[in-house]
N, C-alpha and C positions, 0 to 999 in steps of 0.2 A: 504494500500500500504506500501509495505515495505521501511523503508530508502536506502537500496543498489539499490531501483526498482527507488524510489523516483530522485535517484542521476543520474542515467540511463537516466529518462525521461529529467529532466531537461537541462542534457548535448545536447541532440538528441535536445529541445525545443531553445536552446541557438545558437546550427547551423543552424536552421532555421531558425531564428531573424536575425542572419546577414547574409544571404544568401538572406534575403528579401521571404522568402519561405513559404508553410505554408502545412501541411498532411493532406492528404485525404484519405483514406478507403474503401473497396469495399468489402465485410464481405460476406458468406455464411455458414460454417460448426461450426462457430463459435459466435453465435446468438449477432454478436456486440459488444463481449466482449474487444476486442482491443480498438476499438473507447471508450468505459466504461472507458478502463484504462488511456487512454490521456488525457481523457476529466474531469477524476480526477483529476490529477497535477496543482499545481498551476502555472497561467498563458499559462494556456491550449488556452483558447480564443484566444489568441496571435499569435497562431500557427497552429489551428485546423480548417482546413476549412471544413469538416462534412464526414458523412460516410452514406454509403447505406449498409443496410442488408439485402439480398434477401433470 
């Protein structure tokens, strides 16, 4: 992951946290890769509530 991808997710992870919030995913042409990418960043757990990939 890149640092400008890294600063991205973080920012996006940070309004979730205090919005009490947390991302969910719903994946088909893109075998999960999104969910991949969130749930690499640190303190993903935080804010990742799961993904389905059909």
């Amino acid at each position: 992951m890149t640092s400008a991808r890294a600063g991205s997710d973080t920012s996006c992870m940070a309004a979730l946290q205090a919005a009490g919030s947390a991302l969910a995913v719903a994946e088909q042409l893109n075998d999960g890769l999104l969910a991949l990418a969130w749930a690499d960043a640190p303190g993903a757990s935080e804010t990742f509530a799961g993904s389905v990939t059909a």
